[in-house]
C-alpha positions, -999 to +999 in steps of 0.1 A: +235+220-831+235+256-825+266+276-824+271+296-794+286+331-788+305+355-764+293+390-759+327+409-747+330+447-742+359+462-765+376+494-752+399+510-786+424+537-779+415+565-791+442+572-813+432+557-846+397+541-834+385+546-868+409+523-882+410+499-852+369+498-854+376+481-892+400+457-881+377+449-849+348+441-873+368+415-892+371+395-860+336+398-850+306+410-852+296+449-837+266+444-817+267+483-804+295+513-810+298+540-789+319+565-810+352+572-800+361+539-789+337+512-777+319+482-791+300+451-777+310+420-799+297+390-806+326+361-817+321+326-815+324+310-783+349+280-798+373+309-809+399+326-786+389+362-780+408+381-813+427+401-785+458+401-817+438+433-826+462+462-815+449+490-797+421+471-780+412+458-747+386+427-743+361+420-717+334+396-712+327+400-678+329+429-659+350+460-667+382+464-642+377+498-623+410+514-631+397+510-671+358+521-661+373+557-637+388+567-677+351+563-689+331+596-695+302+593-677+285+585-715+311+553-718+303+542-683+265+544-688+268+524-720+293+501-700+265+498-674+234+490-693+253+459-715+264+441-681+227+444-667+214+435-695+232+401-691+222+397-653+194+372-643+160+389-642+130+375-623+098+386-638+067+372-621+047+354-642+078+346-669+066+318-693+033+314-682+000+322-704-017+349-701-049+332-688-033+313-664-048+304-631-040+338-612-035+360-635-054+389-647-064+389-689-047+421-704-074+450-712-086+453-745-081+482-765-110+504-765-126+504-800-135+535-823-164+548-824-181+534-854-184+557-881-220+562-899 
């Protein structure tokens, strides 16, 4: 069976991030770093969060708002993106085949002209 994971939005303090970020990555593994001072992590979802690493805050859902207004608006963008990213999407026509009964065959791509 398949291990699962936890994605979880790490916030460092700025003040020796550098350090911090090497310590984070013996915990888990850095998915995305946004220089100074956050990461998305993946750790194994049968291990407590490594929260023991000092200087760091740990979310997996969303971020509190008092932490999110200290964002630039660079860190808040980033912030953004990774929790829509986990959101359910609904795509019409998701898992179907292309040929299926209603749906239109993709165009093909127009070919060179043949050379001589």
């Amino acid at each position: 069976m398949a291990e699962e994971f936890v994605e979880a939005l790490v916030v460092l303090d700025v003040e020796g991030a550098g350090g911090r970020l090497a310590e984070l990555r013996q915990h888990a593994v850095v998915l995305q770093w946004l220089p100074p001072r956050i990461a998305i992590v993946r750790v194994p979802a049968t291990h407590p969060l490594p929260e023991a690493v000092p200087g760091t805050r740990w979310f997996t859902g969303g971020v509190p708002a008092e932490v999110a207004a200290d964002f630039t608006p660079a860190e808040r963008l980033f912030a953004d993106a990774w929790l829509s990213r986990r959101e359910a999407k609904t795509r019409p026509g998701e898992g179907l085949p292309w040929d299926a009964p209603g749906r239109e065959a993709p165009d093909w791509p127009e070919e060179p002209p043949q050379q001589q």
